[in-house]
Gaussian input, Z-matrix of N, CA and C with variables (Angstrom, degrees):
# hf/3-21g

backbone

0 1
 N
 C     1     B1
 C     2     B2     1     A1
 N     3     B3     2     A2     1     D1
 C     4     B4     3     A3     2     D2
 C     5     B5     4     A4     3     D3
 N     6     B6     5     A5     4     D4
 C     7     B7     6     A6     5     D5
 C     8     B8     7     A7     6     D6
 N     9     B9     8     A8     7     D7
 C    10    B10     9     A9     8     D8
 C    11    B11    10    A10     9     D9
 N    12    B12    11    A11    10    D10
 C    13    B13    12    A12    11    D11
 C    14    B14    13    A13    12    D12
 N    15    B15    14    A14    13    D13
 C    16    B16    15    A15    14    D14
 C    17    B17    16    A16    15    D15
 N    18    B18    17    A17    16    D16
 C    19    B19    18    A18    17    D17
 C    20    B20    19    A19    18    D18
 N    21    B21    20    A20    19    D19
 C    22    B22    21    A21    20    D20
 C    23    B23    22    A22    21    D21
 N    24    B24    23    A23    22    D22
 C    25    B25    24    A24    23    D23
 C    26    B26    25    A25    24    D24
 N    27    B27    26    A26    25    D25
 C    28    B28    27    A27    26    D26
 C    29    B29    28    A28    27    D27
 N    30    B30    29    A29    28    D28
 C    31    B31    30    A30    29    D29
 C    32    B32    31    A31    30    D30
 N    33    B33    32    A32    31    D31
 C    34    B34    33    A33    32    D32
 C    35    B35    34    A34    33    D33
 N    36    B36    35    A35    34    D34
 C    37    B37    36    A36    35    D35
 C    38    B38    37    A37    36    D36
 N    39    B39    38    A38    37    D37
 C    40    B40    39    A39    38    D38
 C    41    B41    40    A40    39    D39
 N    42    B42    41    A41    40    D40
 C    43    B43    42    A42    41    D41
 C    44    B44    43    A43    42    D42
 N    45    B45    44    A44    43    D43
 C    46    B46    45    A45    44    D44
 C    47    B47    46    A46    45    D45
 N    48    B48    47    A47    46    D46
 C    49    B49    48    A48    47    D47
 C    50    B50    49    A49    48    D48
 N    51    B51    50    A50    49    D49
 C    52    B52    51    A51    50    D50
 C    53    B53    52    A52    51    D51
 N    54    B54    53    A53    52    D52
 C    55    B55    54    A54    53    D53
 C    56    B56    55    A55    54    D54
 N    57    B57    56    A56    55    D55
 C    58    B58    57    A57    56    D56
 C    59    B59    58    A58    57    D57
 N    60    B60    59    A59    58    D58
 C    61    B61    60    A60    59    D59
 C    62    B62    61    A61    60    D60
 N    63    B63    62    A62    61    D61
 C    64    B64    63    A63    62    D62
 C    65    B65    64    A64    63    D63
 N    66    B66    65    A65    64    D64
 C    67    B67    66    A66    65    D65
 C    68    B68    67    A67    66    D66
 N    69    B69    68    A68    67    D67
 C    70    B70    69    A69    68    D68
 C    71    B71    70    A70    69    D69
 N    72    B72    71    A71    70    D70
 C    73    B73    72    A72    71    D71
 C    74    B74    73    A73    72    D72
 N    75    B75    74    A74    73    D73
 C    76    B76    75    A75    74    D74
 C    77    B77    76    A76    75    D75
 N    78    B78    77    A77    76    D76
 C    79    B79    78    A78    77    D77
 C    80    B80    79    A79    78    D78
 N    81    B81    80    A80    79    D79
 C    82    B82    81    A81    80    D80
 C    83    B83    82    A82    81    D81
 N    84    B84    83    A83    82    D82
 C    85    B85    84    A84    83    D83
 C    86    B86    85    A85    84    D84
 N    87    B87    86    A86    85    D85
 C    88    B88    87    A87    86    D86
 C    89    B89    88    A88    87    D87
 N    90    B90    89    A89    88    D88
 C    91    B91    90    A90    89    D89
 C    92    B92    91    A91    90    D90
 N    93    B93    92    A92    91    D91
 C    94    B94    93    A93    92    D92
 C    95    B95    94    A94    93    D93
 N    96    B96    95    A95    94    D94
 C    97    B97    96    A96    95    D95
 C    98    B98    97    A97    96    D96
 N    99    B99    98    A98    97    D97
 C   100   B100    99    A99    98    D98
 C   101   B101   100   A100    99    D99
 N   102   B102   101   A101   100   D100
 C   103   B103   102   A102   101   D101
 C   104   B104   103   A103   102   D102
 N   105   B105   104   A104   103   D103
 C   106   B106   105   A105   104   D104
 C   107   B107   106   A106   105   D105
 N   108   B108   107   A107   106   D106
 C   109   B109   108   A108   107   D107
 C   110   B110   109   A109   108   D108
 N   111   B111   110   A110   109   D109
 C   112   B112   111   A111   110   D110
 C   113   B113   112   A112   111   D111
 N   114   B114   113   A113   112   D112
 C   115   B115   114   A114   113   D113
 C   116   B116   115   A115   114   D114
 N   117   B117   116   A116   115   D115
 C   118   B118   117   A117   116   D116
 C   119   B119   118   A118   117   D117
 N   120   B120   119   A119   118   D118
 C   121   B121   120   A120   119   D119
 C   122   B122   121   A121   120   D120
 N   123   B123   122   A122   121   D121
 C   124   B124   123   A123   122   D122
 C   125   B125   124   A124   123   D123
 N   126   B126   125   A125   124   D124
 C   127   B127   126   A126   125   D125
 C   128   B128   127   A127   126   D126
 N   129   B129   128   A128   127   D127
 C   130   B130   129   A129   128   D128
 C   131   B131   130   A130   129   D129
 N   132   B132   131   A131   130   D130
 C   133   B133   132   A132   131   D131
 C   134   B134   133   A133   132   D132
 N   135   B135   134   A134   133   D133
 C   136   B136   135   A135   134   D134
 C   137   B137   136   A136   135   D135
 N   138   B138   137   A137   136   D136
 C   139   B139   138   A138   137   D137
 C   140   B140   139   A139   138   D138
 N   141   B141   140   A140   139   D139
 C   142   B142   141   A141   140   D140
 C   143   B143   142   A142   141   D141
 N   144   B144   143   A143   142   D142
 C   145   B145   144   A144   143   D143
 C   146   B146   145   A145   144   D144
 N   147   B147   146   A146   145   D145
 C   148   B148   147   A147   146   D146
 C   149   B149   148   A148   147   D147
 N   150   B150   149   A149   148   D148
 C   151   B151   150   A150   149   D149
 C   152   B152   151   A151   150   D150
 N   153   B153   152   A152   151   D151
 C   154   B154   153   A153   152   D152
 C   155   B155   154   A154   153   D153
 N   156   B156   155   A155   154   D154
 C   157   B157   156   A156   155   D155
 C   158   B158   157   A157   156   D156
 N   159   B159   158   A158   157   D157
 C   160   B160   159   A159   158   D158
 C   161   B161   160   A160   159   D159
 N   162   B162   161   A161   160   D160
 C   163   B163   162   A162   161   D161
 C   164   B164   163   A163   162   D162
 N   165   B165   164   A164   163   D163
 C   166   B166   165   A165   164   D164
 C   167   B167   166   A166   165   D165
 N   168   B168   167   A167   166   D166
 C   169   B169   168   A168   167   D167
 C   170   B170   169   A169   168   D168
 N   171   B171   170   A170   169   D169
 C   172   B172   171   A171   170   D170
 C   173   B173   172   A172   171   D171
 N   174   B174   173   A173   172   D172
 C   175   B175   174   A174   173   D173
 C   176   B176   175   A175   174   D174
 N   177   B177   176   A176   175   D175
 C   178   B178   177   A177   176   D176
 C   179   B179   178   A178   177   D177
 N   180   B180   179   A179   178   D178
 C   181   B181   180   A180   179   D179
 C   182   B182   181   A181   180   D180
 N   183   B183   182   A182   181   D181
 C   184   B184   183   A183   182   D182
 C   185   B185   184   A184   183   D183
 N   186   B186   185   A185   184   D184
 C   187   B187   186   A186   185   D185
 C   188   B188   187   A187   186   D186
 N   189   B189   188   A188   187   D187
 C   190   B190   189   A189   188   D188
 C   191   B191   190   A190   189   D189
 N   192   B192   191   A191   190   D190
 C   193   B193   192   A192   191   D191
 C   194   B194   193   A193   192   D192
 N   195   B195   194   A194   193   D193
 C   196   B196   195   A195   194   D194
 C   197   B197   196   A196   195   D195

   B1=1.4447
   B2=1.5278
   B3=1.7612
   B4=1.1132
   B5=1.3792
   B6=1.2452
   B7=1.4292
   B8=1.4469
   B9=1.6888
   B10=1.2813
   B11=2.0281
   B12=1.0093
   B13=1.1276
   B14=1.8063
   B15=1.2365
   B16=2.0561
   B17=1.6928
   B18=1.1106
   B19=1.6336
   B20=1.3237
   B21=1.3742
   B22=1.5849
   B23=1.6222
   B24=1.3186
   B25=1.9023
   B26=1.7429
   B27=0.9987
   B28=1.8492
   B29=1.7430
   B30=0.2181
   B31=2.1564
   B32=1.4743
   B33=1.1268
   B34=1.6129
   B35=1.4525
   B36=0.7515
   B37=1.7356
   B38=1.7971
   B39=1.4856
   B40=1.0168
   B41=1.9301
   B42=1.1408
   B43=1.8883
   B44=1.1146
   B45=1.5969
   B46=1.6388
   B47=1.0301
   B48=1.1845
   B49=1.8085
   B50=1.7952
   B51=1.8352
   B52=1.4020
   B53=1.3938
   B54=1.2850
   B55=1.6240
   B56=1.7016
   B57=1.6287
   B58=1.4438
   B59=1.2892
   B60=1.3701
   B61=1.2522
   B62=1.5054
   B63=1.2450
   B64=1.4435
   B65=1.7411
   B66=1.8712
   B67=1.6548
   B68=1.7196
   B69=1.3937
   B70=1.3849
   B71=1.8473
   B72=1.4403
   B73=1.2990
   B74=1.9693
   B75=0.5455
   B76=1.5294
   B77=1.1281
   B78=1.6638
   B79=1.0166
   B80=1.7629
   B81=1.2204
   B82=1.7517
   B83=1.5928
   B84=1.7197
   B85=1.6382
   B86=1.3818
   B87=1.6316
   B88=1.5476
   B89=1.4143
   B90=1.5639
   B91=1.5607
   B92=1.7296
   B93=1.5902
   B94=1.4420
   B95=1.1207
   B96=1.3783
   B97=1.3683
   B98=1.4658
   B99=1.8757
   B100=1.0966
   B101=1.4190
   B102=1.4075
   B103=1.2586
   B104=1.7205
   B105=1.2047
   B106=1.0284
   B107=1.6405
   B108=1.4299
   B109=1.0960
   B110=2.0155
   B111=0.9196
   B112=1.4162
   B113=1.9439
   B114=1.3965
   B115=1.3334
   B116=1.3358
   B117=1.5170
   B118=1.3221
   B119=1.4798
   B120=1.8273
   B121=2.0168
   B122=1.3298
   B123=1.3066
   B124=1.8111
   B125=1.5053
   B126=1.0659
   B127=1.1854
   B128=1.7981
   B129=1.4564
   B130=1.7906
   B131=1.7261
   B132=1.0406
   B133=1.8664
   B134=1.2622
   B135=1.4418
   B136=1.4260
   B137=1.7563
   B138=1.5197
   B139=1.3293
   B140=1.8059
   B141=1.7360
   B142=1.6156
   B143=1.0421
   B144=1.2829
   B145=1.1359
   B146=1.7188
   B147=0.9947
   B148=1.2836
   B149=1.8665
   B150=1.6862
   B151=1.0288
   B152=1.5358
   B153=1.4981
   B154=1.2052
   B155=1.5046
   B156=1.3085
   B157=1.4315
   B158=1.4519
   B159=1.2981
   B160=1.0065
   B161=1.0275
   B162=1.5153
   B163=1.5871
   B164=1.3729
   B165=1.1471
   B166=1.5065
   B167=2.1690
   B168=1.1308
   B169=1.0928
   B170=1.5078
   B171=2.0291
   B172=1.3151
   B173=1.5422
   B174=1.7325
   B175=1.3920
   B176=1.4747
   B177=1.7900
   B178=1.5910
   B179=1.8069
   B180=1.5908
   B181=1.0203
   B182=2.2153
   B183=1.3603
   B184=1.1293
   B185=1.4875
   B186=1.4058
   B187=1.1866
   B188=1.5761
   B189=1.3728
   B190=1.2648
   B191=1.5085
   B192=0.8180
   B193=1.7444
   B194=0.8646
   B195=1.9620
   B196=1.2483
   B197=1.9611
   A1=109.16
   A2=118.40
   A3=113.40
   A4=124.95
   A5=119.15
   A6=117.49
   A7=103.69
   A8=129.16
   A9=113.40
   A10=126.52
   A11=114.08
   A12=132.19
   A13=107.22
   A14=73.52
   A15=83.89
   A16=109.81
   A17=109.90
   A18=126.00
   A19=111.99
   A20=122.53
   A21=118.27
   A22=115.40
   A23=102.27
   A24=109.33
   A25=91.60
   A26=102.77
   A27=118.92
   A28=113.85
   A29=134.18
   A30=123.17
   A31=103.40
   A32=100.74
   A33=101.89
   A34=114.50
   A35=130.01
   A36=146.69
   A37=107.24
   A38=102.53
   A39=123.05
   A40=140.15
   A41=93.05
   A42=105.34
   A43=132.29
   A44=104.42
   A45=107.95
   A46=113.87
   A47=127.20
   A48=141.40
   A49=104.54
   A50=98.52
   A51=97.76
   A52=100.69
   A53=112.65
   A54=103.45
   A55=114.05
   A56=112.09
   A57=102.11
   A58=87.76
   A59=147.49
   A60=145.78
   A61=116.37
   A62=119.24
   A63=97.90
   A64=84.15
   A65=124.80
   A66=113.20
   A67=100.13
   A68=127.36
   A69=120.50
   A70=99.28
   A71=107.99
   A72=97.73
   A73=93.09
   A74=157.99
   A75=157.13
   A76=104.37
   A77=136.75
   A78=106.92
   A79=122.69
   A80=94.50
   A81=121.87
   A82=95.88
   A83=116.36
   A84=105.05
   A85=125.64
   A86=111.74
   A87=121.06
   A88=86.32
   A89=137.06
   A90=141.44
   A91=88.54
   A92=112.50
   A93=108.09
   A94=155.81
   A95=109.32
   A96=111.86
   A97=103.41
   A98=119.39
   A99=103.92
   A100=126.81
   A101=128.42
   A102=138.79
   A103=117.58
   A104=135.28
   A105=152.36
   A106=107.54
   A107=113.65
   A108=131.25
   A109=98.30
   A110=101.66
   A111=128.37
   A112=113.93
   A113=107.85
   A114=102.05
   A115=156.09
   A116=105.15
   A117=103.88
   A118=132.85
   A119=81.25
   A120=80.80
   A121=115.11
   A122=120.60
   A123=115.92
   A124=111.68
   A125=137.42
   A126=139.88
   A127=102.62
   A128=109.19
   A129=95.55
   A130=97.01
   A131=130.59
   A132=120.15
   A133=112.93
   A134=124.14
   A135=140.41
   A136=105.94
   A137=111.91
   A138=120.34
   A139=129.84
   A140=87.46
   A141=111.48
   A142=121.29
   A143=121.94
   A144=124.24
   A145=102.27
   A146=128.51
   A147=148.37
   A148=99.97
   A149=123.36
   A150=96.59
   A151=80.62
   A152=125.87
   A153=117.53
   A154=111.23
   A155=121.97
   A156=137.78
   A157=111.29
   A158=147.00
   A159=159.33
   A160=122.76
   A161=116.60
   A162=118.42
   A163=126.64
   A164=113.45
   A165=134.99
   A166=97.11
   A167=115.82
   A168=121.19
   A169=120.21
   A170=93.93
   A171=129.88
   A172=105.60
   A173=100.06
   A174=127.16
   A175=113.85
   A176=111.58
   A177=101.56
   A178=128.03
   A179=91.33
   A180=98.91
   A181=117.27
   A182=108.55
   A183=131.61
   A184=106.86
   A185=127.74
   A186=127.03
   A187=106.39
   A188=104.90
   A189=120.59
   A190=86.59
   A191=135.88
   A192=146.68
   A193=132.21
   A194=109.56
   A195=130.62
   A196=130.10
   D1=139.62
   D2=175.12
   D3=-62.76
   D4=153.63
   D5=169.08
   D6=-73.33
   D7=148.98
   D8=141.05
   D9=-97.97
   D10=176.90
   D11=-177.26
   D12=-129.53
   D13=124.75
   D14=167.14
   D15=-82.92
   D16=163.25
   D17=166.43
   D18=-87.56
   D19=-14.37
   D20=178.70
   D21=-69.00
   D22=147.34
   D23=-159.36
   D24=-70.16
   D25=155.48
   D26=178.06
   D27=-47.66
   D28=87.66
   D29=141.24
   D30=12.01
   D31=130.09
   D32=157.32
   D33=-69.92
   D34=-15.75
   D35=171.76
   D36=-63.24
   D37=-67.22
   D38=156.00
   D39=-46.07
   D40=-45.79
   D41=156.10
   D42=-66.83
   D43=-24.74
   D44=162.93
   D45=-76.20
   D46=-43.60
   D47=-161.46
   D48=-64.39
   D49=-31.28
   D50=-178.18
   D51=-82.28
   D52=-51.19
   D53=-164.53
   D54=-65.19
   D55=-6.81
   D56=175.76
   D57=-77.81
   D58=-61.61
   D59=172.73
   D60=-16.97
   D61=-66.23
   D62=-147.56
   D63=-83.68
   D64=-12.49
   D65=178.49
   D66=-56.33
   D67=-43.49
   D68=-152.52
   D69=-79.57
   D70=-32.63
   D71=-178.88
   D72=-72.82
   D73=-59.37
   D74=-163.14
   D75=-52.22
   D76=-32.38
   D77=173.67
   D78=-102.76
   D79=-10.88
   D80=173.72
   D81=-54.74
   D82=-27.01
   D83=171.94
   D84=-114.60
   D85=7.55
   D86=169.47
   D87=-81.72
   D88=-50.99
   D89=-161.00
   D90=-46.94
   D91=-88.44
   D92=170.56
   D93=-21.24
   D94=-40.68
   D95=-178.10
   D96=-88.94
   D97=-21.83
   D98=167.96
   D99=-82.83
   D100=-2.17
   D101=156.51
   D102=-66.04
   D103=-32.10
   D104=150.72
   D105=-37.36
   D106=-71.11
   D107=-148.10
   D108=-78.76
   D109=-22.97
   D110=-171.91
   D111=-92.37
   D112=-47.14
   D113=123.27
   D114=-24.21
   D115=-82.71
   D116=167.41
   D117=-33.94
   D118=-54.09
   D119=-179.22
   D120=-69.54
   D121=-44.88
   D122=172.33
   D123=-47.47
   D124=-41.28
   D125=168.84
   D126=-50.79
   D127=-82.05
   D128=-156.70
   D129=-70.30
   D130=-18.88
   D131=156.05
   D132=-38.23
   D133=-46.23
   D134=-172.91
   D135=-70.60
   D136=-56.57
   D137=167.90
   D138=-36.17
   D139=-60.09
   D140=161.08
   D141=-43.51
   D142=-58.07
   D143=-157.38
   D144=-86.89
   D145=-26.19
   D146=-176.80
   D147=-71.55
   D148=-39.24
   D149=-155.79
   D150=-121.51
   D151=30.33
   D152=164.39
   D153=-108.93
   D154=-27.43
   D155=139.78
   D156=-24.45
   D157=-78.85
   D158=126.84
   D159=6.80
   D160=-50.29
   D161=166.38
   D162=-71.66
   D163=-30.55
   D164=-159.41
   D165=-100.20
   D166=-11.19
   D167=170.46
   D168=-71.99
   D169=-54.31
   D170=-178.92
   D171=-39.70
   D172=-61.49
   D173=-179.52
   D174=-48.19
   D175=-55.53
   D176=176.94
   D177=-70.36
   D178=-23.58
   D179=-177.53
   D180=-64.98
   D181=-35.93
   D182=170.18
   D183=-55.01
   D184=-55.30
   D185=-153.78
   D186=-85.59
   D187=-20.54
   D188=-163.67
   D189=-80.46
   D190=-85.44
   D191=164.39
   D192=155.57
   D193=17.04
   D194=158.21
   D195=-36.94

């Protein structure tokens, strides 16, 4: 069953309760997106480094005359 909602303006009781609300969701998505973002780069650092390793192997291995 739906909830209803009144049209009457908030409570000061009530205006806090929201604004702690919408602060915790606001930061519940700076937390995220900087985990994301923080991700990403550890990841292609990981990639990089992985396929420059690889290169630089390629390279000694070549010069060497393996």
């Amino acid at each position: 069953m739906a909830e209803k909602f009144s049209d009457d303006p908030l409570t000061p009781r009530e205006n806090v309760e929201f604004r702690r609300m919408l602060d915790a969701d606001q930061k519940a998505r700076w937390f995220w997106t900087t985990m994301r973002t923080w991700a990403i780069w550890i990841t292609a650092v990981a990639g990089g480094l992985t396929i420059g390793w690889d290169f630089m192997a390629k390279i000694v291995k070549r010069l060497a005359g393996a």
